[in-house]
N, C-alpha and C positions, 0 to 999 in steps of 0.2 A: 200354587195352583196344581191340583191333580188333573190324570185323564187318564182314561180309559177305552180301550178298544177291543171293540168286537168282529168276525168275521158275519158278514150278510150271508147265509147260505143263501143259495139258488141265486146269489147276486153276482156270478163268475160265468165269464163266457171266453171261448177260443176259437182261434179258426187256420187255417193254413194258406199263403199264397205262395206260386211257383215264387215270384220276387223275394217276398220277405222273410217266409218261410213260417214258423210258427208264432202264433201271436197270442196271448192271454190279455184277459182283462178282469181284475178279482176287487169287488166290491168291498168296504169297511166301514165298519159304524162309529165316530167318535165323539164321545160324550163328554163333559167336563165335570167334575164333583166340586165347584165353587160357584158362588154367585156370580164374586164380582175378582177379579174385573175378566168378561168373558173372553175366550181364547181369540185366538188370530191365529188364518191360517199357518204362516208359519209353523207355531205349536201344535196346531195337527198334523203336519208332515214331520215334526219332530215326533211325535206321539205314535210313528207308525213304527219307528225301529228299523227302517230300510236304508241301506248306508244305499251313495250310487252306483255300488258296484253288485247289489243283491242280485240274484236270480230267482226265476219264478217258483212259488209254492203256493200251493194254498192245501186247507187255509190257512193265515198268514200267519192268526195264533193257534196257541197248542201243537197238537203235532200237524206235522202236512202228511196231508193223502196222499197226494202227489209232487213230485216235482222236474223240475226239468233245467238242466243247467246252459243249456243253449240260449234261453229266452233270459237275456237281461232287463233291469229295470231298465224302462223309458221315459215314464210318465207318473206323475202324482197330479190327478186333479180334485181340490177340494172347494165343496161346495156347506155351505149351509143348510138344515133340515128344519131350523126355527128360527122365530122370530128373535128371541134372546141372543143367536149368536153363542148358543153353548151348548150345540149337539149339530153336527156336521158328516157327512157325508164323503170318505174320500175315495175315489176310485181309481184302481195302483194299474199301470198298463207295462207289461212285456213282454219283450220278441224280440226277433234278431237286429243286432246293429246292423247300419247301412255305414258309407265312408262316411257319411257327414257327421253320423253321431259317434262313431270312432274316433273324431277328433274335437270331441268335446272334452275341454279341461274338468274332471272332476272336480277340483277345489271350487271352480268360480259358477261352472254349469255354462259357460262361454264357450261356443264353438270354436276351434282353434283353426282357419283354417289353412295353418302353416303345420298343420302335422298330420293335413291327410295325405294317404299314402299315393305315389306317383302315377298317373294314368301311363299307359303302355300301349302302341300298336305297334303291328306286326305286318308287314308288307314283301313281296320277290319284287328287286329291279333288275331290267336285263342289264346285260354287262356285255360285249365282246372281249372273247379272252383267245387267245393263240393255241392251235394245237397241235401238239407234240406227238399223240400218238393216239391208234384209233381204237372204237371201244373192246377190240383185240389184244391191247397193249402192242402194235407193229407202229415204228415210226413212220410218219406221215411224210415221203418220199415221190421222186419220180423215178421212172425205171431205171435210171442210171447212179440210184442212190443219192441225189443230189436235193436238198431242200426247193421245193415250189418259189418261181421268181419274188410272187407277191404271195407272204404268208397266209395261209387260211387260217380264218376266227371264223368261231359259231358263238350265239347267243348264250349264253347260262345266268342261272337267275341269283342272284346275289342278295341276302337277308338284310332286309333294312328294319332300323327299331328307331320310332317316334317316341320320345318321352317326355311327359309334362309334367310340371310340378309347378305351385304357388310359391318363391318365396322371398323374404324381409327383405331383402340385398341380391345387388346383383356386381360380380366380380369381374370385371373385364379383364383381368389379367388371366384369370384361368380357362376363359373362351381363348386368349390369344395363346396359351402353354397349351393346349390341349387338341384344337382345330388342326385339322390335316396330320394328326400324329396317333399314331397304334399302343395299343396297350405296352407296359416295359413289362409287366407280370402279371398271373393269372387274375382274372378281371372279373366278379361274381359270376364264374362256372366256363369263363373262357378262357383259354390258352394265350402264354404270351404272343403278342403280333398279329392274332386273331381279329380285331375290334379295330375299325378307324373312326374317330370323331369326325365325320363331318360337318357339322355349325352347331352353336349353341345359340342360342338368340333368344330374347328377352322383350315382352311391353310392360311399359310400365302400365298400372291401373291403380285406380282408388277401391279400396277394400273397405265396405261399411261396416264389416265383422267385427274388423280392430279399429276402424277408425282412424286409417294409416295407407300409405303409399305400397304398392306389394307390386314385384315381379311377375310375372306370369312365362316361365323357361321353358322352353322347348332343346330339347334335341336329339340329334339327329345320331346314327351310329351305323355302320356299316359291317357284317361282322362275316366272314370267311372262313370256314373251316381248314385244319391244319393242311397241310399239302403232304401225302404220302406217296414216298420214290420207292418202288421198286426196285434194285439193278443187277437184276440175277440174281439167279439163288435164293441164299434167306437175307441177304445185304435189306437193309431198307432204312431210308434217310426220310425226315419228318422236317418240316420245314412252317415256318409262321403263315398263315392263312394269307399275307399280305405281299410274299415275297416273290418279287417278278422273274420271271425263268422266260430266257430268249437261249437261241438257238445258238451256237458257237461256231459261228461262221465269218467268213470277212472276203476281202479281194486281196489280203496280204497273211504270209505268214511269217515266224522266227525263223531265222538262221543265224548261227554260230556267229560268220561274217558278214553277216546282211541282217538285223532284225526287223527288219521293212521289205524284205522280200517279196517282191510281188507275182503273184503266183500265175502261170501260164496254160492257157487250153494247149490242143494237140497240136495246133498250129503254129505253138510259139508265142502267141499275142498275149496280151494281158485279158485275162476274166474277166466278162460284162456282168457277169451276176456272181451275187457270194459261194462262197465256198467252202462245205462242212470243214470244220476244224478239230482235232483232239483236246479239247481243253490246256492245251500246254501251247499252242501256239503253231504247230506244225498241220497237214494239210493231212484230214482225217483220213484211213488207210480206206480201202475199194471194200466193202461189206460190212464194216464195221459200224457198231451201232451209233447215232449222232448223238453230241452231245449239248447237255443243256447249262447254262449260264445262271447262278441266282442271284440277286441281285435285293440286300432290303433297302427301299428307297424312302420308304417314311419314317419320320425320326420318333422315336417312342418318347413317352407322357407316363407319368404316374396318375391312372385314373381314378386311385383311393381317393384323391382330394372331392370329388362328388361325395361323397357321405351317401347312396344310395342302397336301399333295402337289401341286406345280402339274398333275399329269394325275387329280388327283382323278375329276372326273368325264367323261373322255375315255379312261383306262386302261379297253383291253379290247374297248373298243368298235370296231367294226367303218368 
């Protein structure tokens, strides 16, 4: 069985939406050169030459006037033009992929939809965080150089990222290695320490797609930028996003023969409130700038084991 195809002129139309972006639609004539036994569509969508990864031209045959490598094939729909069943009409449609049809298996023309790509939001949560110094860079003091009884926090807003994905399985062992733990190395565009998992969480659902059981994963991330110390000069120390800095103070300090030394107001009596310290343990000197304590208190996670898009959170952005 032969066939043959022709382009319909004036049978092509296109349009544009903000959503879809550009879209064509180019008509084709297919005819058969046998009596019997008459084509089926199939053989006319074979008959067209269009693998599913074509992009738009027209017309389809001979040379193209135009074309445009944005607008993928979408659609073939074939119809009959006679009663015999051997001259048929097919009309080819393309424009931009959307996710759903990005994750159509080429080989089968099955939606796939464990391969479309992760949804993303982006939200500030407030946080109280401790502060150390004011937006002067002067430590945060009373007139006697002494740290505030009860530390003052201010609110600052903390980048939270929701992420969701469909998929096969669901691992509980790497919610439980990964939950309340920070990145151990750079983490698709973040710095180590930077990133805390906060929950992974999972429903199950029935998927009519595959005909199968499928996950529905969420989660959750908390991400921190690095912490940059000034300390005079050009000194500057860089510290994990995650890493708790308290003030270095106590009611006791080191001595030689006392390392419990408990330190004394002017009165003699012991200290009711703390009392800035040198980081070594001694009772910090009269002007000297206070010092700060760091502390990483979340245990790091290797977070490669997620398999997630390295433009995850750079796709789109400007």
């Amino acid at each position: 069985m032969a066939l043959t195809i022709a382009d319909i002129y004036g049978g092509a139309s296109g349009g544009w939406t903000l959503q879809d972006g550009f879209s064509y639609t180019v008509e084709v004539q297919v005819e058969a050169e046998v009596d019997d036994p008459p084509p089926g569509p199939l053989a006319i969508m074979q008959a067209t030459g269009l693998a599913w990864n074509a992009t738009y031209r027209y017309p389809l045959t001979g040379t193209a006037l135009e074309t445009d490598v944005r607008a993928k094939l979408l659609a073939v729909d074939v119809q009959p033009t006679a009663e015999d069943g051997r001259t048929y009409k097919a009309t080819i449609r393309f424009g931009r992929y959307s996710s759903n049809q990005e994750a159509v298996d080429p080989d089968t023309g099955v939606r796939d939809p464990f391969a479309e790509p992760p949804s993303l939001r982006n939200r500030g949560e407030e946080q109280e965080v401790a502060v150390a110094y004011d937006r002067n860079g002067d430590p945060v003091l009373n007139s006697a150089d002494d740290p505030f009884e009860d530390s003052p926090t201010i609110p600052a807003s903390v980048r939270v990222y929701e992420i969701g994905r469909l998929q096969k399985t669901f691992d509980d062992s790497i919610a439980e290695a990964l939950e309340w733990h920070v990145n151990d190395a750079e983490w698709l565009g973040w710095p180590a320490g930077s990133v805390l998992c906060r929950s992974i969480t999972a429903d199950r659902t029935w998927n009519s797609d595959t005909s199968s059981w499928a996950w529905d994963t969420s989660y959750v991330f908390a991400i921190r930028k690095p912490i940059v110390i000034v300390d005079g000069g050009d000194d500057v120390t860089v510290l994990p996003g995650w890493t708790l800095r308290l003030l270095d103070c106590g009611f006791r300090e080191l001595d030689g023969s006392n390392p419990n030394k408990q330190i004394l107001d002017k009165t003699g009596a012991p200290v009711s409130s703390p009392v800035p310290l040198d980081g070594s343990g001694a009772k910090l000197a009269v002007g000297a700038d206070p010092v700060y304590k760091s502390f990483d208190v979340y245990p790091e996670a290797d977070f490669s084991v997620l398999d997630f898009p390295s433009d995850l959170f750079s796709a789109g952005t400007p």
